[in-house]
Structures are given as structure tokens and as C-alpha cells.
N, C-alpha and C positions, 0 to 999 in steps of 0.2 A: 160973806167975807171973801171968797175965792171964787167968787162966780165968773168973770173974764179969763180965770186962767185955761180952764177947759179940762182934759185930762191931770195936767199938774195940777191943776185947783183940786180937782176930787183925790187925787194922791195923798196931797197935801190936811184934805178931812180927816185922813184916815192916822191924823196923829203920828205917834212914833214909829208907828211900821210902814204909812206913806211914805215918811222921810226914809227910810230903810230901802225902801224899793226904789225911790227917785235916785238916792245914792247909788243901788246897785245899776240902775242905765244907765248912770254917769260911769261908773267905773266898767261899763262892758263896751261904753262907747270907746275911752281912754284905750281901753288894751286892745280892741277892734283896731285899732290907729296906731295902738306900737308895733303890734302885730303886723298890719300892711307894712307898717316902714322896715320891720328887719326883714320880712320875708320881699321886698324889692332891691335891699341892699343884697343878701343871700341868692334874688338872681342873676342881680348885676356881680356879685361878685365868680360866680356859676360860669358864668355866661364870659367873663374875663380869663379864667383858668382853661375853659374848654376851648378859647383860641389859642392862648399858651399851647397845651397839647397839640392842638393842630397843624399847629405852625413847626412845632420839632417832630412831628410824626411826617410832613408835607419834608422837610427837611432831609430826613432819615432816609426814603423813599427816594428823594431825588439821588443823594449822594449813592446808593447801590444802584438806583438807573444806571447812574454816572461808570460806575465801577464794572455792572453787566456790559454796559455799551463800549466799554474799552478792551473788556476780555474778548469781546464777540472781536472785538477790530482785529484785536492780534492774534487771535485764533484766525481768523477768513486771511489774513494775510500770511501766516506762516503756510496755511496751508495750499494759498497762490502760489507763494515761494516752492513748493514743495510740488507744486505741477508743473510749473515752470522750469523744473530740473530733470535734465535730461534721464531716464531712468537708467539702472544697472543693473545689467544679470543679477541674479540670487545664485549663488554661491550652491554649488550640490551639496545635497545633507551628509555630514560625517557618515561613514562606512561601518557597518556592525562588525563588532570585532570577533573573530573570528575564537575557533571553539578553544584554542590553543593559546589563548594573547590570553596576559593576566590584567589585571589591574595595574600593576608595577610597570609591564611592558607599555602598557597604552600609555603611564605618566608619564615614562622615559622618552617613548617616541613624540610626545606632543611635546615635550620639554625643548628637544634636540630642533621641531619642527619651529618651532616659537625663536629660537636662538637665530 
């Protein structure tokens, strides 16, 4: 009766438990195929989020270039400016004050000094 089918013909002998097995490769085939189809949606959708990220990471990065390369400008330039100028004596260090001079008198004299 099932001689041309081959494999499914002898499945098919085997009564209600052939059918039970032909059913389950049907149904492993089925989910083998749902399976591919969500795990390619799942990369593509992977694969869409991980340029998102890159793209605000690639972003993030430029803008502190941006921000390092403007500090460095105005750093190298103030400090152009700042060779540029003719330099000035240093001032002699304040005079230790002697064993007699209080704290009160030092404030007085720098006070009167400052006026």
C-alpha cells in the first residue's frame, strides 16, 4: 500500500505511532523555521542598536576632542601671550619681623602701608 513512499511509507506502517513521529518532524521542521526567522530578526535588530550606540559613542568622543583641542588652543596661547610679555622683577620677600614687633604692630604698619 505505501511502497513508493519510501521512508514516509514505512512511518506510515507503523499505524498510530508512524503518524506521531511524521507529526513530530513536521512540527521540528516548523519551529526549526520559527526559530531561524526570530533569531535573524534578533540580529538584525542587535546589529541596528549596536550602530545606534556607536554612533552616540563616535559622537560623544568627537565633541571632548572638540573641547580638549580648544583647551589646549587657549592654554598654548595664553601662555604665548604670557612669553610675549616683557617680564618684571619679583618683588623682595617681606622682612621677618623682628623679636619686638607684635602681631597688632605688623597689622598697623601694613594697614598704614596699603593706604
Amino acid at each position: 500500500m505505501t511502497e513508493g513512499l519510501g521512508a514516509l511509507g514505512s512511518l506510515i506502517d507503523y499505524g498510530g505511532m508512524g503518524l506521531f513521529a511524521i507529526y513530530l518532524i513536521w512540527q521540528r521542521k516548523l519551529d526549526a523555521a520559527r526559530l531561524d526567522e526570530t533569531m535573524a530578526r534578533f540580529a538584525e535588530q542587535s546589529a541596528r542598536e549596536e550602530t545606534l550606540i556607536r554612533e552616540r559613542f563616535d559622537a560623544v568622543v568627537e565633541k571632548y576632542d572638540q573641547e580638549r583641542a580648544t583647551i589646549y588652543e587657549q592654554i598654548s596661547a595664553k601662555l604665548d601671550q604670557l612669553l610675549q610679555q616683557p617680564s618684571t622683577p619679583m618683588p623682595p620677600p617681606p622682612s621677618p619681623p623682628t623679636a619686638t614687633e607684635t602681631m597688632i604692630e605688623r597689622a598697623v604698619t601694613k594697614a598704614l602701608k596699603d593706604k
